[in-house]
C-alpha positions in Angstrom: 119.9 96.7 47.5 116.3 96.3 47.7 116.1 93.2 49.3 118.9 94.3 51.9 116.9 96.8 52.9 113.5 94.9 53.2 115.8 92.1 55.0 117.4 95.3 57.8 113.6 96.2 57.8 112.1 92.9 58.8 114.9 92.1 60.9 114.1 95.3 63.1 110.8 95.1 63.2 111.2 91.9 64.9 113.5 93.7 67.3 111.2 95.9 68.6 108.2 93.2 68.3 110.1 91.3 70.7 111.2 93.9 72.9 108.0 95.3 73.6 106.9 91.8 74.2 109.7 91.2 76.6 108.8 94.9 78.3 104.8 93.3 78.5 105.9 90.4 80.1 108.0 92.0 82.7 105.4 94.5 83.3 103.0 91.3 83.7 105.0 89.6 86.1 106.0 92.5 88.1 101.9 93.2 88.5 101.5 90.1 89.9 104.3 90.1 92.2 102.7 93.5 93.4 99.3 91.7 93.5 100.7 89.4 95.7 102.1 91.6 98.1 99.2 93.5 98.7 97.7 90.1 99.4 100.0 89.2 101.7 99.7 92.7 103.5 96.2 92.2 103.8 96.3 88.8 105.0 99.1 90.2 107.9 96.5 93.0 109.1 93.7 90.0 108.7 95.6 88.7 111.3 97.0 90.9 114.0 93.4 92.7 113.8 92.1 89.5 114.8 95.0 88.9 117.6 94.1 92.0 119.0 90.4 91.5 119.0 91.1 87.8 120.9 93.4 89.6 123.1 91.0 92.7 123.9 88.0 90.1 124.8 90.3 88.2 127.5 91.4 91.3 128.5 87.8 92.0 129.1 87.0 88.7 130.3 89.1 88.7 133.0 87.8 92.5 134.0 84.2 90.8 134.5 85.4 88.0 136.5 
């Protein structure tokens, strides 16, 4: 019985070795896909705070001429 038990024991300790792993990894990959989000949100705000910067000076352009 011994070794049966030593063998259950192994055999879960590998369970939960690679389910924590698995939970690691998904936590991994779900900060990155978060990580790229935000850079995309930034990015987008880059952007439209630039549009409306370009727009504004014609805007004022045009008032001066």
């Amino acid at each position: 019985m011994g070794f049966m038990d030593d063998a259950k024991e192994t055999a879960k300790a590998v369970g939960e070795k690679i389910s924590d792993t698995w939970e690691d990894t998904t936590d991994r990959v779900g900060d990155k896909v978060d990580e790229m989000k935000a850079d995309a949100d930034v990015k987008k705000a880059e952007a439209e705070r630039d549009s409306v910067k370009t727009r504004n000076d014609i805007k004022e352009d045009l008032r001066d001429n």
